[in-house]
N, C-alpha and C positions, 0 to 999 in steps of 0.2 A: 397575491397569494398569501395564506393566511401563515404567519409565523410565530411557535410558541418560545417565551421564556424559559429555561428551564430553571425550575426551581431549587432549593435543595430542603433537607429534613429527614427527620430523626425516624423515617419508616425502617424496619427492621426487615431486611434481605441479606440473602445468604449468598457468600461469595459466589464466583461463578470460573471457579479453576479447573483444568480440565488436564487431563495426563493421557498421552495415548504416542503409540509410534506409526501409528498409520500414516502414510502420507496427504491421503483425500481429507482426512478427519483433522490434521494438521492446519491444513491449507485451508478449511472451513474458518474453522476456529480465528486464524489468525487474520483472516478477512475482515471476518468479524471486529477482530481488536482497531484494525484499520478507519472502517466504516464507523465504529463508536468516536475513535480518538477523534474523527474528521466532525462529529456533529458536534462535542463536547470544546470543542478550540476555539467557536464564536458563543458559545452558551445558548444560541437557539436551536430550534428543529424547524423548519420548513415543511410544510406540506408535503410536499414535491420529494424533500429526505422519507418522511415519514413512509410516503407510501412506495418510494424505491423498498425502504428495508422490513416493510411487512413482505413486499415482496419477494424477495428476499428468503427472508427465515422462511417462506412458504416453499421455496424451492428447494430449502437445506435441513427441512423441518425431520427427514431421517437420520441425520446424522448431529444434529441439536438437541440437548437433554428435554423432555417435555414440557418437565416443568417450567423452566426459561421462557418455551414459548408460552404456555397457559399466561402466563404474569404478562411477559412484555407484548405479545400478541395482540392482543384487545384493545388496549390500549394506541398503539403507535396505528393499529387499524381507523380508531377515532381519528386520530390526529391527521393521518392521509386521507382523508377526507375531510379535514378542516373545521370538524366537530367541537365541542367545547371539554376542555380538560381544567380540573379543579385542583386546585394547588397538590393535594397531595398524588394526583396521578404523577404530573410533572416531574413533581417529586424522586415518585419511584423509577419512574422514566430513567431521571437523571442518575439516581445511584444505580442502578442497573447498566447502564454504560459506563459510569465510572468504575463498577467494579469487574468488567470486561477489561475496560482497558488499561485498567494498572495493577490490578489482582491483587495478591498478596505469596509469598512465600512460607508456607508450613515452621513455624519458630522449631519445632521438635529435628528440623532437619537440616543436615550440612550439605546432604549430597542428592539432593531428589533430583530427577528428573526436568527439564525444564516445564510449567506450567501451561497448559493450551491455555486461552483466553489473557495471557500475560504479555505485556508487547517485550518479547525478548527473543524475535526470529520475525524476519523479512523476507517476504515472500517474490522469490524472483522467479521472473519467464523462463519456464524452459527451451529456449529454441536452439536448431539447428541452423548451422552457417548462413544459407541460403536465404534466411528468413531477415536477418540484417544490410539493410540496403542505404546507400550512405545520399545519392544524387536526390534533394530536392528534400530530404526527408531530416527532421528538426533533434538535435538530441539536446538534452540535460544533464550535466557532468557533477554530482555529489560526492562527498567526501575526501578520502586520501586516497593516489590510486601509489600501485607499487609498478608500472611501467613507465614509468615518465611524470612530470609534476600535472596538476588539470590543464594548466596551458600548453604546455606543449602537446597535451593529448588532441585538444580544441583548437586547434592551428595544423594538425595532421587531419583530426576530422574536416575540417570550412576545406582542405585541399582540394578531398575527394567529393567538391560538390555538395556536402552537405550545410547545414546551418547549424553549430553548434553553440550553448551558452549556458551558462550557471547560476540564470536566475529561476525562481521557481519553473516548473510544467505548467500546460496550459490544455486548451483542449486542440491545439496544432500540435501539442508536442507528439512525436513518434516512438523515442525511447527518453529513459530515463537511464544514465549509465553510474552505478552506484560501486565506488572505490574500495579494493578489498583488503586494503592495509586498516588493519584492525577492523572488520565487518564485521566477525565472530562474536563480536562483545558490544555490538550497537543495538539499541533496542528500536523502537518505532521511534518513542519522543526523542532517544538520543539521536536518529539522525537528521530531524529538523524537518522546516517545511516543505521542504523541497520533496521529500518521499511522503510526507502526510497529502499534501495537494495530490502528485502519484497516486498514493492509496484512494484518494476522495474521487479523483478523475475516473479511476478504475470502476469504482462502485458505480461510475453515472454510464458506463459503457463503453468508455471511452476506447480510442484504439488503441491507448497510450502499453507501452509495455517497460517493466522494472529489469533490466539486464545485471550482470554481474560484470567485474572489470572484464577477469579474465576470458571471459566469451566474446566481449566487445574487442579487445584488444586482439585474440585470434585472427579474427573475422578481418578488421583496421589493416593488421600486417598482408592480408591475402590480398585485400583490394590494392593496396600499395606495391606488391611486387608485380600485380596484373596491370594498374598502371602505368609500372617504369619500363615494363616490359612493351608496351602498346608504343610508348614513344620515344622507343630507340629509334636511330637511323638504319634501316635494311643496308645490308651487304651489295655491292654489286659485281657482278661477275663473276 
């Protein structure tokens, strides 16, 4: 499978920052930010990348500024199909996801809004209890949590049957359980690779899902008192 270099150079593009409180428009965006930082971390693009994220922008192409797509569109379409790209497409390639995923902040201002397109928000699964299943199923323990240190979290997980560990995700992993002592203030790069992989697994379909402590730790406590309660010793008489 055909894999390009990415290049860099002095092509003149225009930030790609984006302000909105929408939630869908949010979760677009920051996808996004995901998906760039994951191609830009080995300096290639694969084929196979290329034409996941034409696909992609083609699906999100309403809620995507147009012009982003008219530039990066054509291009990453060459490339997923394994076409020939001349230094300065590469190029532009390259700054256009560089400027996704590390943006810039407005000099004129102290207090704006946070930046769509800036990796300074993580995007976790929304799910309900039921949807967290612990027997047979792989989790990934990241950062600081405020219920208990990762070990002991990871030693109550492996209890109830599951496989718990703290090295990156894979495409077995099931959840990704990311610590909420200081989460507010981690951005994509700041929480390493363990969420970048996450994010890159996600974009390939993966089943993988990004939880928050607090839900995971909910969810932990319920299974643990179902449990303890399963093997008490019944009364007689």
């Amino acid at each position: 499978m055909r894999r390009y270099i990415l290049k860099q150079g002095n092509i003149s593009v225009e930030k790609w920052n984006w302000k909105s409180n929408n939630y869908t428009e949010r979760k677009v965006f920051d996808i996004l930010t995901g998906i760039a930082l994951g191609i830009l971390a080995d300096g290639e693009l694969s084929a196979k990348e290329a034409s996941f994220l034409a696909r992609w922008i083609e699906i999100n192409s309403q809620i995507l500024p147009e012009k982003f797509i008219r530039k990066l569109l054509p291009v990453i379409r060459v490339a997923g199909h394994g076409g020939d790209l001349a230094d300065d497409e590469l190029a532009s390639i390259t700054i256009l996801l560089e400027s996704i995923a590390f943006g810039e902040t407005p000099s004129n201002s102290t207090n704006c809004a946070p930046l769509i397109g800036t990796p300074c928000a993580l995007i976790f699964d929304d799910i309900e209890s039921p949807d967290i299943l612990f027997v047979g199923y792989e989790f990934v323990f990241t950062g600081n949590f405020m219920n208990g240190s990762k070990k002991d979290l990871m030693e109550r997980t492996n209890k109830l049957g599951a496989s718990a560990k703290s090295a990156n995700p894979t495409s077995q992993t099931d959840f990704v359980v990311v610590g909420s002592k200081g989460s507010e203030q981690w951005a994509y790069s700041g929480l390493g690779r363990k969420v970048e992989h996450a994010l890159k697994l996600k974009g390939d379909l993966c089943k993988l899902r990004i939880i928050r402590e607090e839900d995971f730790f909910r969810v932990l406590e319920e299974y643990e008192k179902t449990t303890s309660n399963s093997t008490k010793p019944q009364s007689i008489g």
